[in-house]
N, CA and C atoms as a LAMMPS dump frame, in Angstrom:
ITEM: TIMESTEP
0
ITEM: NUMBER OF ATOMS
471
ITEM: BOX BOUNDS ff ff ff
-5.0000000000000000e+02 5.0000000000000000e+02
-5.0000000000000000e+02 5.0000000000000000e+02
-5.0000000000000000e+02 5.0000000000000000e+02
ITEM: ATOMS id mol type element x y z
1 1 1 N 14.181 -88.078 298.951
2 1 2 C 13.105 -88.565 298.095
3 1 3 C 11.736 -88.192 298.657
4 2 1 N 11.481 -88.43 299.872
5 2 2 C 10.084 -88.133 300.533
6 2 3 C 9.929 -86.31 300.258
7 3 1 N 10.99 -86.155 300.976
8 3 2 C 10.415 -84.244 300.922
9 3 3 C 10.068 -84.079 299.286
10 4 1 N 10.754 -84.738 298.47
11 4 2 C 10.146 -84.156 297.228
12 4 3 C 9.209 -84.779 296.794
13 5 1 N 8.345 -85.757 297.397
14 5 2 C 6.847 -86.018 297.484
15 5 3 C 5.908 -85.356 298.041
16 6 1 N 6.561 -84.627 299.213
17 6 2 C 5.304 -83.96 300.17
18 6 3 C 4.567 -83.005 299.561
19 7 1 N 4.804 -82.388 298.314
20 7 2 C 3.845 -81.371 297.736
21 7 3 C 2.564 -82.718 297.167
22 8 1 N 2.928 -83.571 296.382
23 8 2 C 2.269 -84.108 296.013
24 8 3 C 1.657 -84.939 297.229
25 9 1 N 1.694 -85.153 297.988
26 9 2 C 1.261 -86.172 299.326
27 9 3 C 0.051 -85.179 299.557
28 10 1 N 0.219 -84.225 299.753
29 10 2 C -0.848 -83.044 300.14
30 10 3 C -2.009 -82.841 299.509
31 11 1 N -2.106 -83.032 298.317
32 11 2 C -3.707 -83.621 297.79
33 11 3 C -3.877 -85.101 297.407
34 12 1 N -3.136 -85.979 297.773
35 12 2 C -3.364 -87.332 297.299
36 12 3 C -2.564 -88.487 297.965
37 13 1 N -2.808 -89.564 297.286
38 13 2 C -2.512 -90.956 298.225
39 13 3 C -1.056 -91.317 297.101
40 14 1 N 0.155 -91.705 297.231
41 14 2 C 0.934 -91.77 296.037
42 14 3 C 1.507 -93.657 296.713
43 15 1 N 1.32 -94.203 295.545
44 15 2 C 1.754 -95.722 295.669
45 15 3 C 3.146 -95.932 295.442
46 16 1 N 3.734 -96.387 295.808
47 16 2 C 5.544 -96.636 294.994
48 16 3 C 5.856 -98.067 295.213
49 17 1 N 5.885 -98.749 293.765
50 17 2 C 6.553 -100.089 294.11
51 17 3 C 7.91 -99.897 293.178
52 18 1 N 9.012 -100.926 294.335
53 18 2 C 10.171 -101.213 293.75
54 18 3 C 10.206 -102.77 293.471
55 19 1 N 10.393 -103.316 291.804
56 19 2 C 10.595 -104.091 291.556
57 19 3 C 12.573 -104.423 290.887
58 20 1 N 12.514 -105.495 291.278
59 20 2 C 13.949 -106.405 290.839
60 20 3 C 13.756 -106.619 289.341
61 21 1 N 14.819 -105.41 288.751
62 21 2 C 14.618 -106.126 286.767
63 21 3 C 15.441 -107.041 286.643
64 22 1 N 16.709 -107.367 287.039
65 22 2 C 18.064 -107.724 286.813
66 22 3 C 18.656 -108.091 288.172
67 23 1 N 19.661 -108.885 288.028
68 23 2 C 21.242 -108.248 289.2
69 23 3 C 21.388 -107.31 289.346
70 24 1 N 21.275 -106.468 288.193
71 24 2 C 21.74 -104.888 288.539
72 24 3 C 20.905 -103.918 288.087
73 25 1 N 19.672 -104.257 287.967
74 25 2 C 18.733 -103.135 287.863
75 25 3 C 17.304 -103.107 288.748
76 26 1 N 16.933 -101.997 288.807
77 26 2 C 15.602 -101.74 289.544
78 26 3 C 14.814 -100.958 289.245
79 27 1 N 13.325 -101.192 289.256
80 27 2 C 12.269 -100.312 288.819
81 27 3 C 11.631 -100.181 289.611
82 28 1 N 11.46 -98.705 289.783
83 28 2 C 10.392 -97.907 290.775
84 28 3 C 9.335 -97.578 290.121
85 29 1 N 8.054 -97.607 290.35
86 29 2 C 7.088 -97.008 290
87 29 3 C 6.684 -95.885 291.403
88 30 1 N 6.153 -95.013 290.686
89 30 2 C 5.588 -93.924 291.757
90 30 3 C 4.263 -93.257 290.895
91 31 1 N 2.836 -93.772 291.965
92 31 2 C 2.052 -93.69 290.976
93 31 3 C 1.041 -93.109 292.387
94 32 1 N 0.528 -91.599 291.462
95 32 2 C -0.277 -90.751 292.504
96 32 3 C -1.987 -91.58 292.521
97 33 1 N -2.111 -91.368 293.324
98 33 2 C -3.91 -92.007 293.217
99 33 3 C -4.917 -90.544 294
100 34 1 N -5.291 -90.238 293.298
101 34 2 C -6.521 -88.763 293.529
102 34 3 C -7.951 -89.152 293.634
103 35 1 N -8.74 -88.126 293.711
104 35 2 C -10.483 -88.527 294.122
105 35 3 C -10.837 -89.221 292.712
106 36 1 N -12.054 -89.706 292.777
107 36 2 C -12.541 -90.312 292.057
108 36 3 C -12.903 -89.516 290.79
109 37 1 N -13.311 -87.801 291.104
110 37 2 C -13.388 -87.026 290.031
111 37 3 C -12.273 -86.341 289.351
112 38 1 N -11.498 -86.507 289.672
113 38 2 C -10.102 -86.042 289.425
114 38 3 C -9.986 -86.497 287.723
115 39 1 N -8.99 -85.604 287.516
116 39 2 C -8.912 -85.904 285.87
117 39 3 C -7.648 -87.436 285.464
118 40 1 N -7.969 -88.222 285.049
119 40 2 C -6.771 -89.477 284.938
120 40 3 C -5.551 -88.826 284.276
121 41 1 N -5.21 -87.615 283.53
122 41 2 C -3.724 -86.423 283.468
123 41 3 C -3.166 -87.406 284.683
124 42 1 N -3.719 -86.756 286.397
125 42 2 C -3.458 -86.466 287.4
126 42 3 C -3.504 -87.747 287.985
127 43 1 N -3.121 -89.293 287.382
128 43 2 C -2.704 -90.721 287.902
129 43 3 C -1.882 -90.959 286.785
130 44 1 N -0.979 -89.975 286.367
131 44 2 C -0.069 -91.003 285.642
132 44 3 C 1.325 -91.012 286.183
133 45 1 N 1.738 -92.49 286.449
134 45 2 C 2.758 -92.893 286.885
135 45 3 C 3.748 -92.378 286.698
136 46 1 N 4.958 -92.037 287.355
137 46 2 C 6.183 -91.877 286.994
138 46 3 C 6.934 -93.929 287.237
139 47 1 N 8.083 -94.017 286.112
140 47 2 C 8.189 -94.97 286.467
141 47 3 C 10.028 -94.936 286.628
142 48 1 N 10.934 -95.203 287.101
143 48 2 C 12.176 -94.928 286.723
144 48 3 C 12.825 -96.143 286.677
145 49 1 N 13.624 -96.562 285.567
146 49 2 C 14.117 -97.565 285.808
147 49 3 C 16.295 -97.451 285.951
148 50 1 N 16.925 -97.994 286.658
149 50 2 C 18.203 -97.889 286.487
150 50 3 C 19.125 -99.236 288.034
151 51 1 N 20.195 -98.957 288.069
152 51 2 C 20.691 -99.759 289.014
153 51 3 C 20.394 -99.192 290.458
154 52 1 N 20.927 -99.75 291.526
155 52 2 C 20.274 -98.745 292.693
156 52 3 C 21.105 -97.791 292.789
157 53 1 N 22.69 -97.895 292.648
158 53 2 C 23.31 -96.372 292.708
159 53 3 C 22.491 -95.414 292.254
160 54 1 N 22.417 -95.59 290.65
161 54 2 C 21.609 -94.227 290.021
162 54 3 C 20.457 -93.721 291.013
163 55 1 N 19.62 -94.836 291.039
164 55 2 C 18.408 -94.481 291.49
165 55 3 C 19.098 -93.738 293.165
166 56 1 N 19.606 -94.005 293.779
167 56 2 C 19.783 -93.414 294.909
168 56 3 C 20.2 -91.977 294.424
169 57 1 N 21.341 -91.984 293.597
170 57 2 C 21.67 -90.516 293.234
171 57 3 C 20.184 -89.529 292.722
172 58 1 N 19.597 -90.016 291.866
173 58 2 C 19.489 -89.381 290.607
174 58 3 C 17.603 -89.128 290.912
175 59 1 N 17.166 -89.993 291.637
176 59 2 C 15.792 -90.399 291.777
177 59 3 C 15.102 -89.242 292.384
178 60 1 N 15.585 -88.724 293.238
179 60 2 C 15.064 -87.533 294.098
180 60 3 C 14.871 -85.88 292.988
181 61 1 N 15.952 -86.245 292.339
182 61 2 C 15.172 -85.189 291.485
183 61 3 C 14.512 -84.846 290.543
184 62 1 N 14.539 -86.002 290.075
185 62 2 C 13.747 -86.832 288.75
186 62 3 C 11.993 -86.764 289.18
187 63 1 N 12.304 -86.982 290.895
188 63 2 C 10.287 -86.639 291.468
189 63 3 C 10.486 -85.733 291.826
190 64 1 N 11.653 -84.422 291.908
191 64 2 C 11.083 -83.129 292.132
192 64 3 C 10.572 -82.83 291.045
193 65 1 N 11.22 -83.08 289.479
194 65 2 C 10.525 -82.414 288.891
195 65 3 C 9.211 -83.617 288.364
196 66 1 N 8.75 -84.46 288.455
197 66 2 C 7.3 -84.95 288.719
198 66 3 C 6.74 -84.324 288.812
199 67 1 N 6.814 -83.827 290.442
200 67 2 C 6.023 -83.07 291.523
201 67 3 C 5.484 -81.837 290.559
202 68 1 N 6.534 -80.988 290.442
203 68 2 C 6.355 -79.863 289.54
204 68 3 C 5.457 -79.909 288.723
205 69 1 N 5.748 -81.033 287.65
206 69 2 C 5.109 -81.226 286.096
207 69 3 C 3.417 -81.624 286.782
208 70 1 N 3.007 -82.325 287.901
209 70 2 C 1.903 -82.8 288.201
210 70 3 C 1.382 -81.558 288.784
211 71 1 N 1.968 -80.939 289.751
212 71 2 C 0.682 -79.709 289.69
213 71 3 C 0.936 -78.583 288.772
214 72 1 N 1.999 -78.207 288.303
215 72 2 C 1.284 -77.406 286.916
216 72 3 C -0.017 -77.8 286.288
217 73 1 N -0.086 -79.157 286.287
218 73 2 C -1.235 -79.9 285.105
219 73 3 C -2.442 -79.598 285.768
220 74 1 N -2.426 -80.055 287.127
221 74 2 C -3.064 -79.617 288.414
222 74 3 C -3.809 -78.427 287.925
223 75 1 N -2.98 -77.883 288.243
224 75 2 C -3.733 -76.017 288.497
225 75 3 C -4.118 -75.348 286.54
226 76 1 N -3.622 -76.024 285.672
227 76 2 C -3.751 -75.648 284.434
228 76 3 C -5.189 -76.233 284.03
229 77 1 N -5.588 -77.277 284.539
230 77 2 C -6.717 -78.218 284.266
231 77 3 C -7.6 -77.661 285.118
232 78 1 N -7.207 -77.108 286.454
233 78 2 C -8.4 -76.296 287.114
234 78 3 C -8.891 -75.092 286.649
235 79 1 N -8.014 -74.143 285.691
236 79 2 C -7.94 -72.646 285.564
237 79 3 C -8.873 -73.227 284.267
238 80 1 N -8.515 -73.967 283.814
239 80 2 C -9.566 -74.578 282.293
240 80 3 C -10.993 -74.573 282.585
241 81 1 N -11.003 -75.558 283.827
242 81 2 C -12.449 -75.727 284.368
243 81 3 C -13.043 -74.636 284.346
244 82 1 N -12.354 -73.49 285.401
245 82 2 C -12.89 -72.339 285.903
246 82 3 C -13.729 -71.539 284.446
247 83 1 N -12.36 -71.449 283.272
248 83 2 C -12.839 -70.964 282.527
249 83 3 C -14.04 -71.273 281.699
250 84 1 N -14.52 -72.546 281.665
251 84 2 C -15.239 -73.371 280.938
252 84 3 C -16.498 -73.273 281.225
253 85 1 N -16.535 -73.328 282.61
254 85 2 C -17.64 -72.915 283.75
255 85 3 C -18.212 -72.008 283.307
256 86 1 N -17.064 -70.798 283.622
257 86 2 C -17.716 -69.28 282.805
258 86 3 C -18.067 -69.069 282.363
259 87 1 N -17.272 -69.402 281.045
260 87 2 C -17.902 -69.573 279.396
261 87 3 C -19.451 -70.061 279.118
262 88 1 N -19.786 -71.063 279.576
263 88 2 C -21.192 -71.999 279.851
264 88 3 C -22.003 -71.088 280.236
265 89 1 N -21.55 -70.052 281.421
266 89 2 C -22.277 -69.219 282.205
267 89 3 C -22.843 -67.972 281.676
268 90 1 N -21.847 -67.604 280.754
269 90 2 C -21.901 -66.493 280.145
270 90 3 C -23.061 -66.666 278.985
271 91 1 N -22.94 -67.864 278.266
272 91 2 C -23.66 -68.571 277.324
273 91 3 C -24.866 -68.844 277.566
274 92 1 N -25.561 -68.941 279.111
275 92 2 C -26.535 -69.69 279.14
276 92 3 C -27.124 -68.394 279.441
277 93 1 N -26.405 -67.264 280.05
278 93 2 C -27.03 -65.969 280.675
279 93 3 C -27.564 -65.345 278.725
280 94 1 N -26.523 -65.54 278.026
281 94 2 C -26.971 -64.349 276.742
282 94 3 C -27.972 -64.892 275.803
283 95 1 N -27.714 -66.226 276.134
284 95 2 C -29.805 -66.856 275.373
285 95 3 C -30.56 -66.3 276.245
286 96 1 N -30.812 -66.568 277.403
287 96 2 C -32.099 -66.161 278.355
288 96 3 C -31.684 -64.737 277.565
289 97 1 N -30.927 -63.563 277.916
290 97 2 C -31.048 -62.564 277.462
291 97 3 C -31.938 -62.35 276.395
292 98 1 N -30.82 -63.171 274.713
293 98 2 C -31.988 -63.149 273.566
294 98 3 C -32.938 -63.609 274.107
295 99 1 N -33.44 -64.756 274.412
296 99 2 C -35.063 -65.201 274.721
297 99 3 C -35.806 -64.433 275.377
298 100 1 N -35.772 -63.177 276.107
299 100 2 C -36.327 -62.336 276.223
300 100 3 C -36.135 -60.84 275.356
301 101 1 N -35.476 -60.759 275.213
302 101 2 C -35.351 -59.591 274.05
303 101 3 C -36.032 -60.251 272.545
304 102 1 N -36.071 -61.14 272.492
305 102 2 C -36.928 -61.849 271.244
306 102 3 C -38.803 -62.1 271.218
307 103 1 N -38.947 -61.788 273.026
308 103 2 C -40.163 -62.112 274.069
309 103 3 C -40.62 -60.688 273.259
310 104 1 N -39.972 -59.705 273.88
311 104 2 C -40.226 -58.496 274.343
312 104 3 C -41.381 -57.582 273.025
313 105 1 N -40.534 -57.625 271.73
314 105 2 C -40.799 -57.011 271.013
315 105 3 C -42.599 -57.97 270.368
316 106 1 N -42.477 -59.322 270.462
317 106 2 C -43.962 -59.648 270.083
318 106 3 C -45.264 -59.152 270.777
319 107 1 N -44.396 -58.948 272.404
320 107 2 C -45.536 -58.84 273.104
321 107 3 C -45.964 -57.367 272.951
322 108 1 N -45.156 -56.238 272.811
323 108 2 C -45.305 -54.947 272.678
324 108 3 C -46.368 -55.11 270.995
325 109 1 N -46.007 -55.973 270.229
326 109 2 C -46.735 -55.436 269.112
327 109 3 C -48.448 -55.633 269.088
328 110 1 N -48.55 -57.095 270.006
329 110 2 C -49.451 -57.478 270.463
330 110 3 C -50.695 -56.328 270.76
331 111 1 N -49.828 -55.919 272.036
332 111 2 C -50.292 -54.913 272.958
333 111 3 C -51.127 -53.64 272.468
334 112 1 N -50.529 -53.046 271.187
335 112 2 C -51.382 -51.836 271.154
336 112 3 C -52.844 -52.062 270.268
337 113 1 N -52.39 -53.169 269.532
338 113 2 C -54.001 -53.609 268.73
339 113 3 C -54.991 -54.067 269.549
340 114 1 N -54.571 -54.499 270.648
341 114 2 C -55.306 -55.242 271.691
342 114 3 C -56.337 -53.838 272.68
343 115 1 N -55.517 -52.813 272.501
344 115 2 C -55.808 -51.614 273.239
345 115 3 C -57.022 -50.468 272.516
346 116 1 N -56.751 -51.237 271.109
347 116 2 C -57.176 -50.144 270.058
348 116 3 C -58.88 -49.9 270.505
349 117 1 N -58.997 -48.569 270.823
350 117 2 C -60.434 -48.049 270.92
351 117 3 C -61.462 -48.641 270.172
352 118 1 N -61.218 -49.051 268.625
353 118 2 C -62.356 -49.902 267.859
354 118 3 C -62.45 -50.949 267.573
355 119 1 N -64.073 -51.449 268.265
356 119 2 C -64.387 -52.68 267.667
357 119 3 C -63.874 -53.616 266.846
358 120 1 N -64.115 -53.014 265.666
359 120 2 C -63.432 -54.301 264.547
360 120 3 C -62.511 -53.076 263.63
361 121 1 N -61.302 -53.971 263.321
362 121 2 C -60.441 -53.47 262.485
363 121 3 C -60.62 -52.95 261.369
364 122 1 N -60.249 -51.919 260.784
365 122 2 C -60.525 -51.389 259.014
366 122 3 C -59.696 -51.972 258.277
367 123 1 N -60.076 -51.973 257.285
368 123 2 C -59.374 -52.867 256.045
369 123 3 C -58.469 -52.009 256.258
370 124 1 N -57.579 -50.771 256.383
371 124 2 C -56.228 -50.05 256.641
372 124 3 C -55.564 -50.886 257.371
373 125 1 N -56.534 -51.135 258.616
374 125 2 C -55.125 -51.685 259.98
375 125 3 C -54.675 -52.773 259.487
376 126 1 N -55.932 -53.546 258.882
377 126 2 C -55.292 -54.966 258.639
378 126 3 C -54.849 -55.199 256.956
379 127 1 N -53.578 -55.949 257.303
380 127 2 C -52.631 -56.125 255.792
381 127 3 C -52.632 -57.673 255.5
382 128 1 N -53.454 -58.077 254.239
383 128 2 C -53.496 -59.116 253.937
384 128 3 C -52.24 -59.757 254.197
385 129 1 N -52.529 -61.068 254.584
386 129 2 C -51.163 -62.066 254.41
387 129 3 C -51.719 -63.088 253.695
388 130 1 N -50.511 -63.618 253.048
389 130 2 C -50.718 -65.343 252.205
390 130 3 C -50.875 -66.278 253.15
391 131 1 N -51.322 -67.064 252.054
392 131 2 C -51.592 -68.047 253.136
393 131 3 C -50.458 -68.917 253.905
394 132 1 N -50.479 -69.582 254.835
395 132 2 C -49.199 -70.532 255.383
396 132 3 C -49.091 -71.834 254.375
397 133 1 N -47.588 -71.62 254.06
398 133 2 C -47.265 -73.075 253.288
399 133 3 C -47.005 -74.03 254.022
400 134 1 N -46.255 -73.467 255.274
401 134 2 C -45.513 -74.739 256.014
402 134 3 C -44.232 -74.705 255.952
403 135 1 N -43.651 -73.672 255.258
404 135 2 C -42.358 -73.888 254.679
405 135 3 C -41.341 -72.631 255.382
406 136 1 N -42.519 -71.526 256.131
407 136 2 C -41.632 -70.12 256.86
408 136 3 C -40.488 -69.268 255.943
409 137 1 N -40.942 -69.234 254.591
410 137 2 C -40.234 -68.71 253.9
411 137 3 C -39.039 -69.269 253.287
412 138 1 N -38.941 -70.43 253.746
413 138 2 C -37.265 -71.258 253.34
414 138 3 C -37.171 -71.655 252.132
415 139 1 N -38.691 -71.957 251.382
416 139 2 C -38.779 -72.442 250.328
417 139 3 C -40.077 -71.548 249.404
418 140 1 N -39.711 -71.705 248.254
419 140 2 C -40.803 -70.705 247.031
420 140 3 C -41.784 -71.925 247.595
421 141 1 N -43.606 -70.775 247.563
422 141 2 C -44.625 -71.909 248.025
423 141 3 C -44.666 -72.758 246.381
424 142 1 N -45.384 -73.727 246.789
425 142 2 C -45.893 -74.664 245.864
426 142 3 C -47.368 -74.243 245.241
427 143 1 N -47.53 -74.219 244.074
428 143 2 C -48.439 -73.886 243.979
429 143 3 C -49.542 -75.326 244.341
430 144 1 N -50.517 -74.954 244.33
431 144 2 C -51.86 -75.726 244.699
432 144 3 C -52.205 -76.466 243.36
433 145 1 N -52.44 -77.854 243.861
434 145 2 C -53.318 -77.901 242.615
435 145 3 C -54.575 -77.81 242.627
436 146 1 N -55.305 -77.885 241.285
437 146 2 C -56.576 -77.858 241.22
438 146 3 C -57.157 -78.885 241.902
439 147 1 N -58.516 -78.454 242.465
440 147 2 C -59.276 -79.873 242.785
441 147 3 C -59.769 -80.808 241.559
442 148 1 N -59.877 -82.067 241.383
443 148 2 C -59.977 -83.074 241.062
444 148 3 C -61.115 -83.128 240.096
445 149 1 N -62.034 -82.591 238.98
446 149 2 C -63.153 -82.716 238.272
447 149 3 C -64.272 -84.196 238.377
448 150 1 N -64.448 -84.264 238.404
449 150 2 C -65.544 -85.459 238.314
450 150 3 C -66.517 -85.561 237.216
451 151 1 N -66.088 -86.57 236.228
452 151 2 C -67.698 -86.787 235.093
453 151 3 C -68.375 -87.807 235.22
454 152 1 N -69.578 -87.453 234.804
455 152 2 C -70.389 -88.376 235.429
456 152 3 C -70.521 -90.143 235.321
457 153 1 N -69.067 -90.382 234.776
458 153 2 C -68.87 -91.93 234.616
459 153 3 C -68.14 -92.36 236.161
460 154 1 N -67.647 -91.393 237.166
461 154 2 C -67.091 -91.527 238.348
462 154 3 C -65.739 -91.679 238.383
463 155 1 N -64.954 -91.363 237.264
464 155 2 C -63.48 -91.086 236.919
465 155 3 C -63.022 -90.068 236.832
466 156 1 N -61.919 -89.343 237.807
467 156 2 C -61.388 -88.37 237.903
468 156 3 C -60.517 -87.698 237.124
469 157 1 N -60.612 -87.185 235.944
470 157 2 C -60.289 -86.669 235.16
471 157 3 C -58.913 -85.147 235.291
């Protein structure tokens, strides 16, 4: 029974209580306890219940394969992390990327009007724009209304 704990003993603290169900039965619990950051997967109990023959026969391999099933989960939950990590990494690298490739091209346009040999611009360089709605194109503008008339009784007509 122990040797087929010692994989699991090797990263963690493992509790085992044997309780009395019956005359003729007994329950083992075998319950791993890991760091505090550890994933709770990696504290769940095995519990076995049967008479003590069985359990003497049968028990030892019932926590080999525990052992097994707990670090598969182990190392499957780490390879996740790893990947997740990455992923994040990869993600946080290709915004900064766009956010400078999005930088790049305002500042270049900036740049050559700023350079331009003349004084003030010709009606060529510069291309009327409308005015700002507020809206960045998402929506048809609104038209304006008129301002407000006034007659001379002081009612806005």
């Amino acid at each position: 029974m122990f040797v087929e704990l010692m994989p699991l003993l090797a990263s963690r603290t493992v509790l085992i209580t044997v309780a009395k169900v019956d005359d003729k039965t007994l329950r083992v619990n075998v319950i791993p306890h890991g760091k505090a950051d550890d994933n709770p997967a990696l504290s769940t109990a095995l519990t076995y219940t049967g008479p003590p023959e069985e359990l003497d026969a049968e028990l030892g391999k019932h926590l080999a394969g525990y052992v097994q099933t707990h670090q598969q989960t182990a190392s499957t939950l780490a390879e996740a992390k790893v990947t997740m990590e990455a992923a994040a990494k990869a993600a946080q690298e290709e915004a900064k990327r766009k956010k400078a490739t999005v930088k790049s091209p305002t500042t270049a346009a900036v740049e050559p009007a700023s350079t331009s040999s003349s004084a003030s611009p010709t009606s060529a360089d510069v291309a009327p724009s409308p005015p700002f709605t507020g809206t960045l194109g998402l929506f048809p503008p609104v038209p304006s209304e008129p301002a407000p008339t006034q007659s001379k009784g002081g009612l806005a007509l």
